[in-house]
ChimeraX commands (.cxc) that place a marker at each C-alpha (Angstrom):
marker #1 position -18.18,32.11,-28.02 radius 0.5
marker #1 position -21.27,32.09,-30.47 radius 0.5
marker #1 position -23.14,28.94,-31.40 radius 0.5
marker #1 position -24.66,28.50,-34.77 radius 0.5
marker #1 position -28.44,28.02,-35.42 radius 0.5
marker #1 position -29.20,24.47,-33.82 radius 0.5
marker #1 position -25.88,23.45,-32.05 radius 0.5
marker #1 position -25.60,23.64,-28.94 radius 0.5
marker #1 position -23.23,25.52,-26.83 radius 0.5
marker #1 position -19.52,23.71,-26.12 radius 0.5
marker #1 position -19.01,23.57,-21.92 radius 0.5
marker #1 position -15.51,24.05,-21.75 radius 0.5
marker #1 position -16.21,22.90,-18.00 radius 0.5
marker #1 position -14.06,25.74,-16.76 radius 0.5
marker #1 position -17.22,27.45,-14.76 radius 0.5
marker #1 position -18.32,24.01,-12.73 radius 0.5
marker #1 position -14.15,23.75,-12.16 radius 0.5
marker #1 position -13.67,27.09,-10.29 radius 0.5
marker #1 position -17.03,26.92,-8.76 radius 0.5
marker #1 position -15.98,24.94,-6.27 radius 0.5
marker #1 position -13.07,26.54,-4.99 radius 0.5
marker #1 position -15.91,28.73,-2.85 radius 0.5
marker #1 position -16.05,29.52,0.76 radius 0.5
marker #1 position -16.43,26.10,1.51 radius 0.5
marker #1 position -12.91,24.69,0.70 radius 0.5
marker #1 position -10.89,24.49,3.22 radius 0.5
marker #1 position -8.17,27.07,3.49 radius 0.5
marker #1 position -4.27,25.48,4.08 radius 0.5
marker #1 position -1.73,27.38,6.25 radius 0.5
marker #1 position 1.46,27.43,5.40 radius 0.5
marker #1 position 2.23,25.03,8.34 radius 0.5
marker #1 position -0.92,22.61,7.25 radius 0.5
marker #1 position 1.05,22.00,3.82 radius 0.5
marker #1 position 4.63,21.72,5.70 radius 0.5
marker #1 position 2.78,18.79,8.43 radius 0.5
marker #1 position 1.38,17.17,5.47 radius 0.5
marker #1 position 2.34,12.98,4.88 radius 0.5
marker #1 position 3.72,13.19,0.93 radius 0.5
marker #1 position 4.99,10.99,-1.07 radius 0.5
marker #1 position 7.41,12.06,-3.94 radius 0.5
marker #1 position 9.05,9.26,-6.08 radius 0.5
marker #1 position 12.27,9.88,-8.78 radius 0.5
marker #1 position 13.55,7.68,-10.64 radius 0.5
marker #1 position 17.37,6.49,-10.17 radius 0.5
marker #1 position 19.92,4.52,-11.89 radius 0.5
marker #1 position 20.88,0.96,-10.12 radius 0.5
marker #1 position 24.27,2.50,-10.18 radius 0.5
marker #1 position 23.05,5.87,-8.00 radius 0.5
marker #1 position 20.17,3.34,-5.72 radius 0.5
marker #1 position 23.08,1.41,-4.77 radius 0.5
marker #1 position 25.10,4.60,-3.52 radius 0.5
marker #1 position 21.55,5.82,-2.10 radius 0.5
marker #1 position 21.09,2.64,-0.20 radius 0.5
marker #1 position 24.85,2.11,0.78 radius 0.5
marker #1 position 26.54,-0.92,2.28 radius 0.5
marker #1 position 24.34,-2.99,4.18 radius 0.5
marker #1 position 21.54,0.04,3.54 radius 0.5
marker #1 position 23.26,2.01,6.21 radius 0.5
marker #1 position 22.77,5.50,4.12 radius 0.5
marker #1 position 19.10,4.85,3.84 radius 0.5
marker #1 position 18.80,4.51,7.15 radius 0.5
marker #1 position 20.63,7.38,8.02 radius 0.5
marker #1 position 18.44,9.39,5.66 radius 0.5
marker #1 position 15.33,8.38,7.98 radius 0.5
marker #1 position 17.21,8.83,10.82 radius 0.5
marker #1 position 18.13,12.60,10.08 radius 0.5
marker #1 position 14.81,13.59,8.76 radius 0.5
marker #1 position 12.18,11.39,9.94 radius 0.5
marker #1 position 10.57,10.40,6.37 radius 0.5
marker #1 position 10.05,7.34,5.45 radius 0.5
marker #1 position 12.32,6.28,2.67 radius 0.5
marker #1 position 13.12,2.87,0.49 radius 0.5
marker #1 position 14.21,1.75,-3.38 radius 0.5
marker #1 position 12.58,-0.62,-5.16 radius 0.5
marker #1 position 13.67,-3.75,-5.84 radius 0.5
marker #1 position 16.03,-4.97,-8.99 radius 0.5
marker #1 position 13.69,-6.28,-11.68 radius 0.5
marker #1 position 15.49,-8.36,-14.19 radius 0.5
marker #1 position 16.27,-6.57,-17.53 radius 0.5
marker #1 position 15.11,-2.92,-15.95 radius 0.5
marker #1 position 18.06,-0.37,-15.46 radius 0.5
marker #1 position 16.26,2.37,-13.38 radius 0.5
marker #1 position 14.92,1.93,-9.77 radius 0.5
marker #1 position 12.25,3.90,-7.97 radius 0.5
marker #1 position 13.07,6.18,-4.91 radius 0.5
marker #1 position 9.98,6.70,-2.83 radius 0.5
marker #1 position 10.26,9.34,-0.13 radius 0.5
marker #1 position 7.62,9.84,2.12 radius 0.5
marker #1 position 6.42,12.11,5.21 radius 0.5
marker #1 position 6.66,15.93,6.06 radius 0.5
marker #1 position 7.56,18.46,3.33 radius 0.5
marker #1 position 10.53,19.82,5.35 radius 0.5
marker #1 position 11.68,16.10,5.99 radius 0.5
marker #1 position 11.33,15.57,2.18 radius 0.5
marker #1 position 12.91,18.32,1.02 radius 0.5
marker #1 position 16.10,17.71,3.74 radius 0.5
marker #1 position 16.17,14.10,2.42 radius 0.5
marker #1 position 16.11,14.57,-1.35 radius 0.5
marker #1 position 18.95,17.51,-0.25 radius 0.5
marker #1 position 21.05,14.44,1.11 radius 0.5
marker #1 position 20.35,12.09,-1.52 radius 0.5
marker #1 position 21.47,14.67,-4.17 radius 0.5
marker #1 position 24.40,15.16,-1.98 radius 0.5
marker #1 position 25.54,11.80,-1.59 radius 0.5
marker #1 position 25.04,10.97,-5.23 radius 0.5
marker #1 position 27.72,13.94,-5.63 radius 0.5
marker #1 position 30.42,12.50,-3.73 radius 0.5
marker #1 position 29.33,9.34,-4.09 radius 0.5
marker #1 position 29.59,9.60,-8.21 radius 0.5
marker #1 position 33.42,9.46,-8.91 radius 0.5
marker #1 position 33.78,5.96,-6.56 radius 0.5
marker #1 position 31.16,4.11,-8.91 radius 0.5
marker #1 position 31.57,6.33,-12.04 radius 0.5
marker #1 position 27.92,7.87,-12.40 radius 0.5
marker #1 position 27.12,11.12,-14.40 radius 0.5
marker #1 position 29.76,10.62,-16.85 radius 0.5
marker #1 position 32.90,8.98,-17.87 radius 0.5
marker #1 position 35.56,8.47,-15.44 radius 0.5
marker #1 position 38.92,8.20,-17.16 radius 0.5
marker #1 position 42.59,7.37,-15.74 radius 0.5
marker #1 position 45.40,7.55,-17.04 radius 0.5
marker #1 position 46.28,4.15,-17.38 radius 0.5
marker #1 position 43.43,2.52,-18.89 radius 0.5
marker #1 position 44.53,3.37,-22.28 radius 0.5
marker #1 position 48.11,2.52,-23.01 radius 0.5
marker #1 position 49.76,3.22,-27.22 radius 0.5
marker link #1:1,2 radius 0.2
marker link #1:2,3 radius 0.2
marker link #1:3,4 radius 0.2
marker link #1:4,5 radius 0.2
marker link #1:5,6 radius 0.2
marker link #1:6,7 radius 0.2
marker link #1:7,8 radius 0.2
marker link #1:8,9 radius 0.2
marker link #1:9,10 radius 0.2
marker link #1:10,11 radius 0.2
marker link #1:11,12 radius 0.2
marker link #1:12,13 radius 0.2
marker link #1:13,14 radius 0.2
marker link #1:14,15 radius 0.2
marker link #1:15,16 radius 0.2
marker link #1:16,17 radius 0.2
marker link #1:17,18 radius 0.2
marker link #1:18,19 radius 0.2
marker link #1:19,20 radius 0.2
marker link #1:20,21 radius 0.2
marker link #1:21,22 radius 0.2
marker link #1:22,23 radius 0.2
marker link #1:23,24 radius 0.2
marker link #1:24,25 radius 0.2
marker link #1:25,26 radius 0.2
marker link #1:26,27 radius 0.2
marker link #1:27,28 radius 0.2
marker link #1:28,29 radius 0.2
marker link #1:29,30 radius 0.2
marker link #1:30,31 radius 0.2
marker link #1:31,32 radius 0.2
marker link #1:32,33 radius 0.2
marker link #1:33,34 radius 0.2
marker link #1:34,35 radius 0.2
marker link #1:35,36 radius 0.2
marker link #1:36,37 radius 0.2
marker link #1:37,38 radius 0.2
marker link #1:38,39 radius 0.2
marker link #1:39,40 radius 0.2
marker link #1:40,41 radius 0.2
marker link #1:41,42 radius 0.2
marker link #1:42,43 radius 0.2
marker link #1:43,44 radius 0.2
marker link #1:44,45 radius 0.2
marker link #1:45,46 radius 0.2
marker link #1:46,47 radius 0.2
marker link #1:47,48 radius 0.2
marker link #1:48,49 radius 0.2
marker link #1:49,50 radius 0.2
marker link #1:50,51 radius 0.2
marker link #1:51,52 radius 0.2
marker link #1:52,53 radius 0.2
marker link #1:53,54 radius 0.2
marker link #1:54,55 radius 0.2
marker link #1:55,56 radius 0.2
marker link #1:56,57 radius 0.2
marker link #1:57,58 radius 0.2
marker link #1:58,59 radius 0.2
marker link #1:59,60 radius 0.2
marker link #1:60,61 radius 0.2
marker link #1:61,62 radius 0.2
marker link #1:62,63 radius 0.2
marker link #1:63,64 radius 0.2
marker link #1:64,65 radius 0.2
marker link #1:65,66 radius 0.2
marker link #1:66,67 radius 0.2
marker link #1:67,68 radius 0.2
marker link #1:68,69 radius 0.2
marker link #1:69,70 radius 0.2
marker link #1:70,71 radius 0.2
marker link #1:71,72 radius 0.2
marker link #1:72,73 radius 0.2
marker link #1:73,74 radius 0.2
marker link #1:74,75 radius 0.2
marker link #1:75,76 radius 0.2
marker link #1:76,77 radius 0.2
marker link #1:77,78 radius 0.2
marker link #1:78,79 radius 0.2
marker link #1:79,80 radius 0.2
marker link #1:80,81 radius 0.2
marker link #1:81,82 radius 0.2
marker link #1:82,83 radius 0.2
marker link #1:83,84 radius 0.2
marker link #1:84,85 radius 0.2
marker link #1:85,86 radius 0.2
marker link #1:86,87 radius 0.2
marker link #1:87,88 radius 0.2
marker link #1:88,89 radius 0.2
marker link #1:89,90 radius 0.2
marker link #1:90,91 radius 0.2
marker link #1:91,92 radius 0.2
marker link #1:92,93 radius 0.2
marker link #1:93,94 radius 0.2
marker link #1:94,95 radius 0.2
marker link #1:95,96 radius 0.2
marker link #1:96,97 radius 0.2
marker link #1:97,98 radius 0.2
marker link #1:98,99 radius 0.2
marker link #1:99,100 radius 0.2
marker link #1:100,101 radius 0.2
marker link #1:101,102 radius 0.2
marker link #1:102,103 radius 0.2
marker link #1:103,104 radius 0.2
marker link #1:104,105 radius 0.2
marker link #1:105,106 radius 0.2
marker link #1:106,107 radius 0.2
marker link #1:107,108 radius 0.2
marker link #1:108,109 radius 0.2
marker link #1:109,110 radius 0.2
marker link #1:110,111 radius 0.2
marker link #1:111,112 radius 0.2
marker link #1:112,113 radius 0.2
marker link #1:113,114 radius 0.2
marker link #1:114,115 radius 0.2
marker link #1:115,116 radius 0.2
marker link #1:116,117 radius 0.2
marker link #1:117,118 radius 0.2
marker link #1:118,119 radius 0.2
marker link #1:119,120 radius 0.2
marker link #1:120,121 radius 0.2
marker link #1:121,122 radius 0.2
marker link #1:122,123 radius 0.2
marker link #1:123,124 radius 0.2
marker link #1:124,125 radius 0.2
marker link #1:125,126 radius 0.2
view
């Protein structure tokens, strides 16, 4: 990059930012980053939190249960459509619980008519 006469140089702050990736930072094995607590949150339609939550909140607590983690939905706030799954704990426990969620939200989808229009037969009569 060349400067003109009297301006000074732009930092583009690059240099200071991989400066300090140096000896000193720690390194991670691949087990540090699978022990790791993390927290990933999606967002979900009330329709798919209730199926996520099940009767009584029996699926949620199955989900922690089978893989340990930590795992709620927010609450209903008036007028607001979408909820917010939080998962937390080990990356293997987070990955096997987000694997379940999708999961139930598949079967669960046709019994509360989620991802798309559920049509019978009868509902429209000539």
């Amino acid at each position: 990059m060349s400067t003109e006469e009297g301006q000074a140089p732009v930092d583009s702050g690059v240099d200071s930012v991989n400066a300090n990736t140096g000896d000193d930072a720690p390194q991670r094995s691949a087990e540090d980053y699978a022990s790791a607590s993390l927290t990933l949150r999606a967002i979900v339609s009330s329709k798919e939190a209730g199926v996520i939550i099940g009767k009584a909140g029996q699926n949620v607590a199955d989900l922690r249960d089978k893989t340990g983690v930590r795992a709620g939905v927010s609450k209903v706030v008036p007028g607001v459509h979408d909820r917010v799954l939080t998962v937390t704990g080990a990356l293997d426990g987070i990955a096997n619980a987000y694997g379940l969620v999708a999961d139930g939200l598949l079967k669960g989808a046709p019994a509360v008519g989620m991802g798309g229009i559920v049509s019978s037969p009868n509902t429209h009569r000539k």
